[in-house]
C-alpha positions in Angstrom: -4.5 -46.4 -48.3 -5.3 -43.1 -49.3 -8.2 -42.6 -51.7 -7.7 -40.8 -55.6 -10.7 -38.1 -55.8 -11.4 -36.1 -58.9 -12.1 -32.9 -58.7 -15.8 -32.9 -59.1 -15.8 -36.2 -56.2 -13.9 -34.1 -53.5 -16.3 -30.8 -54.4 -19.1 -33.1 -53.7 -17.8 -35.0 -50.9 -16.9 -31.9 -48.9 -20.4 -30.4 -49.5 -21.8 -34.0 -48.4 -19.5 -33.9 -45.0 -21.3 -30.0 -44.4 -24.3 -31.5 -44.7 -23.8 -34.2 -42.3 -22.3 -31.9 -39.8 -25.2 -29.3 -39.6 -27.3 -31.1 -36.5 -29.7 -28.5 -38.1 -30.1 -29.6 -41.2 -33.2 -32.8 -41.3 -32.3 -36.4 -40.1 -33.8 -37.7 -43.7 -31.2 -34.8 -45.7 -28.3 -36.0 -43.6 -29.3 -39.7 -44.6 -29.6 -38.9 -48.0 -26.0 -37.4 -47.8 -24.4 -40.1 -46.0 -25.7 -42.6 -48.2 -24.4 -40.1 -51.4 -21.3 -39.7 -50.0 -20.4 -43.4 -48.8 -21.2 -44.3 -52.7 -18.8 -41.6 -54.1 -16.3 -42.7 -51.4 -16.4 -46.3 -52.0 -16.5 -46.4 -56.1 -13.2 -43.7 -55.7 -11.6 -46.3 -53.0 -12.3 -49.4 -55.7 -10.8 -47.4 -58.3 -7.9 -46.7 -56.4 -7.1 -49.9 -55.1 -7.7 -51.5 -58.8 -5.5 -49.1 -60.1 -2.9 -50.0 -57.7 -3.8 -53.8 -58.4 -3.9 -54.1 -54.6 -7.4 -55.2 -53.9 -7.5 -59.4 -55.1 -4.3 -61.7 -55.7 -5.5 -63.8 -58.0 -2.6 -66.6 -57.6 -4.6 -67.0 -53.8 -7.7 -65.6 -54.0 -7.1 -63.1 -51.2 -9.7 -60.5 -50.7 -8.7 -56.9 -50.0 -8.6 -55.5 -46.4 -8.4 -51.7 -46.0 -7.7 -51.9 -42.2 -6.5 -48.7 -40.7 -9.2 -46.8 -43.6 -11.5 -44.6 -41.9 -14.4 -43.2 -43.9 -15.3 -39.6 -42.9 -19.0 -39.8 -43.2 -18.9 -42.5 -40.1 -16.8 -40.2 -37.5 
């Protein structure tokens, strides 16, 4: 599934990812922006699959899996 950014979100996400690349930058700033960017990442992945109407079947109660999603604060 690819994720719907605004803007603004992919602005601040690809500032987040520089942050978390620098092995220079502190261990808490690059906590701070990993934790930052996992919540912009995941509230743009809900809206997507919401606005798809992908993420719960209501008929079975199926929960959404986003297998094969990688998110790229974790690589």
């Amino acid at each position: 599934m690819k994720v719907r950014l605004t803007q603004e979100e992919r602005e601040q996400l690809e500032s987040y990812l520089k942050v978390l690349q620098n092995p220079f930058e502190s261990i808490a700033k690059r906590r701070l922006a990993k934790s930052k960017f996992d919540m912009i990442y995941n509230r743009a992945a809900t809206r997507t699959a919401n606005s798809l109407g992908s993420c719960v079947n209501k008929e079975n109660q199926a929960a959404c899996s986003n297998e094969g999603e990688e998110n790229p604060s974790n690589l």
